[in-house]
Residue, then its C-alpha position, 0 to 999 in steps of 0.5 A: x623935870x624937863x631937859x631944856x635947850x635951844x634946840x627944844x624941851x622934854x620931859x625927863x622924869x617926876x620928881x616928889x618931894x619925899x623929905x619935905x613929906x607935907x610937914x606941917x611944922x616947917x613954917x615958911x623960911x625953915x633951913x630945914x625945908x629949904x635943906x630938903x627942897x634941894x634933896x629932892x632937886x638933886x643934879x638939877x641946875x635950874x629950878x622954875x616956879x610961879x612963885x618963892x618962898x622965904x627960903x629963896x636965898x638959901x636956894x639961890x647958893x646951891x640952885x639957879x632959880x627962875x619965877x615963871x609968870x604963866x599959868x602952866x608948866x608947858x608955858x613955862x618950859x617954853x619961856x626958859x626955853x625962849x630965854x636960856x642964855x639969860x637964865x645961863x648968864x645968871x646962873x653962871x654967877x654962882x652963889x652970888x646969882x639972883x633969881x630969874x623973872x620970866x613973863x609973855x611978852 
């Protein structure tokens, strides 16, 4: 987990996801998975990934959720960083918000 501003980024902890435990029987798109993908984001308010699985709408009524199109985290750090009042805008629509695409520019 990263804390993110305009003024800069860092690192605030690591975070496993101990519910989901690697379960193999929850298939893509489960409630249950998406239920437990959250107990491990708890107080978290923006949650970035290269990619979404079938649970992104269920993810995108409790968290704000942002696609990252860059090979490593620090790069990513620094795309949310470079575009937080979009990603803020969206976010600020509540259970009604679409996720977030950030590439290079």
């Amino acid at each position: 987990m990263y804390r993110i501003s305009e003024a800069g980024s860092e690192f605030v902890e690591r975070r496993e996801n101990a519910k989901y435990g690697g379960d193999e029987s929850m298939k893509h798109g489960d409630p249950k998975k998406a239920k437990s993908s959250l107990g491990a984001l708890e107080g978290v308010q923006v949650w970035a990934s290269p990619r979404f699985g079938p649970n992104l709408p269920r993810l995108l009524e409790k968290i704000q959720c942002v696609v990252v199109r860059v090979p490593t985290v620090d790069q990513g750090v620094g795309l949310i960083r470079d575009n937080l009042a979009a990603v803020a805008q969206e976010q600020a629509q509540g259970p009604e918000r679409q996720h977030v695409v950030l590439k290079p520019q």
